[in-house]
N, C-alpha and C positions, 0 to 999 in steps of 0.2 A: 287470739279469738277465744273467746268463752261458749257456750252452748245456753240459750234462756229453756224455759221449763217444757218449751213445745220441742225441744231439741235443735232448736235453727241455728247456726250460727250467727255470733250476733260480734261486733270487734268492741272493745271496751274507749270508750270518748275520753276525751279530754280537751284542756284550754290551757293553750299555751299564748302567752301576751309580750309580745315585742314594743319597749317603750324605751323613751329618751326624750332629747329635744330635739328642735330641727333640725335636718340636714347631719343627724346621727345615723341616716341608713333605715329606718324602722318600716318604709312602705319598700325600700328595696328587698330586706330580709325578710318580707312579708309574698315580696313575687316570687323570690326564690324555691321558697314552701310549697306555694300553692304550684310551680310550675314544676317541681320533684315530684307533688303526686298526681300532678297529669300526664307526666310521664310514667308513675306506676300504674295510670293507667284508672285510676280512682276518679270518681263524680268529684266536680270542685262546682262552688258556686263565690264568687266574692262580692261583697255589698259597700257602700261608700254611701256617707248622708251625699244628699240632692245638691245642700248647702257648696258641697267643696264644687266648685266648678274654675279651679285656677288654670290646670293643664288641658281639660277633657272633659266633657257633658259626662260621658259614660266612664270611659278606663279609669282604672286605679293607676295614678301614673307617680315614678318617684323623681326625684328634684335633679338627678343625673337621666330622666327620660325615659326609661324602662317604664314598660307599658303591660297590661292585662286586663282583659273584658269586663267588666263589674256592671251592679245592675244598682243603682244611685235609687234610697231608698229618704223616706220623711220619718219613721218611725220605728224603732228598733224592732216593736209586735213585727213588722212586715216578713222582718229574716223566717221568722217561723213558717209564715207562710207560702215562703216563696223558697224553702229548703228540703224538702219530704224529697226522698229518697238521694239525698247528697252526702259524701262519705269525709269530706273537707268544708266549710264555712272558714273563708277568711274578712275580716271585718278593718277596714282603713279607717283611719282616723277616728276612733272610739271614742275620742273624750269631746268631741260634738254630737252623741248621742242620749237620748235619757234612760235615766236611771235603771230602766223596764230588761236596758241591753246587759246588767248581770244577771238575770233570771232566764234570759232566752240564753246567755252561753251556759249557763246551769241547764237548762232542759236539754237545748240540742247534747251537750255531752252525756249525759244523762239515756240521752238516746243510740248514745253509741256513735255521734259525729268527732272530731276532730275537729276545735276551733281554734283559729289563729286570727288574735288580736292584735294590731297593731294602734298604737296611739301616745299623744303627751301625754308626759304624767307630769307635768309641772306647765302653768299656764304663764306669761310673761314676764309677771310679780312674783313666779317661786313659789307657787301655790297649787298644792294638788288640783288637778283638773279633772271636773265633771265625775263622770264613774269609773275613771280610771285608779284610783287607789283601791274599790275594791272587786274588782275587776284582777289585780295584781292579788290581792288577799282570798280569790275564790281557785286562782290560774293553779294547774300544775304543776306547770313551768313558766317562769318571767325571767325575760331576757331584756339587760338593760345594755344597750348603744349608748357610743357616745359621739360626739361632733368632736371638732376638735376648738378650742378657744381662738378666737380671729385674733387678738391681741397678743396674746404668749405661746400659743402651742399649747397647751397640757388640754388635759379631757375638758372640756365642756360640761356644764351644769345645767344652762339655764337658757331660753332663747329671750335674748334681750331684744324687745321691743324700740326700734328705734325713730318712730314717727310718735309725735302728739295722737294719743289715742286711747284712751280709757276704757271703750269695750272690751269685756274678756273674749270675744267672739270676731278677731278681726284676720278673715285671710289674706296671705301674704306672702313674699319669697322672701328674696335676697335684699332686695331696697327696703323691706320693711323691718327682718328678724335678722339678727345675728349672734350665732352661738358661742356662749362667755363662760369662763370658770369664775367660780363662788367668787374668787377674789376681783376680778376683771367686773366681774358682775356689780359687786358692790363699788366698785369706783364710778363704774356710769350710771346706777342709781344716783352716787352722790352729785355728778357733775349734771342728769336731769334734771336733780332740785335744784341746782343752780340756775339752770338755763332758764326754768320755768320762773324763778324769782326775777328774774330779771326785767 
């Protein structure tokens, strides 16, 4: 803890960003955090877009079930609002937020919070997603999970998209996405074009 100029103790913030692809753990390593420092005993508050409503209207929930209260928000502005006197902000699914959500983890740390980001950083093309690259480029700390590859075993790269579907914006589990290494990945791109030519 540092002291500001009034002499109050004041704790120094930061932004730590938990990222991967699906089914890498990154909303479970994100309960884990926030329920370590509820157990220290510290204000937590966590927020989820509105949009994700796969598992729970409300909870932050991860794909093995693990569950935590979140308050499901439409606009990153809201975290500010709805965080004044909170000592943790943890944020699920960031890369469905706009751009607004690196300036509010900038401010709340700024303010002396501790924010814990979790979200894709690659969207189902292999393509950085929404504000999560620099979101990764403002973080203190980034932590990248990995899935493991459904076809060979080795770490996971990328969540392959396995339904006909073009929106970068489409949720989904297990029937939809599955986790592929670079190499894995590039074979079912190529055997997609096939399919689609056909």
């Amino acid at each position: 803890m540092t002291e500001n100029s009034g002499g109050e103790a004041r704790r120094p913030g930061r932004i730590e960003v938990v990222c991967g692809s699906m089914f890498s753990g990154k909303t479970e390593e994100l309960i884990r955090r926030m329920r370590r420092a509820e157990f220290a005993r510290q204000k937590v508050e966590i927020f989820k877009p509105a949009i994700d409503t796969r598992y729970s209207q409300d909870d932050v929930v991860s794909h093995d079930r693990h569950a935590i209260p979140s308050t499901p928000i439409d606009s990153s502005a809201s975290i500010l609002l709805l965080s004044s006197d909170i000592d943790v902000v943890g944020i699920d699914e960031a890369q469905f937020f706009d751009e607004g959500i690196v300036s509010v983890c900038n401010e709340l740390a700024y303010r002396g919070v501790r924010v814990i980001v979790a979200g894709l950083d690659m969207d189902f093309r292999g393509e950085p997603f929404g504000p999560m690259p620099a979101l990764c480029a403002i973080a203190d700390d980034v932590t990248k999970v990995h899935a493991i590859c459904v076809k060979c075993g080795r770490l996971a790269y990328v969540s392959h998209r396995m339904v006909s579907d073009e929106r970068r914006v489409l949720l989904g589990e297990t029937q939809a996405y599955e986790p592929l290494c670079r190499e894995c990945y590039e074979k079912a791109k190529k055997s997609d074009i096939g399919q689609s030519d056909d």
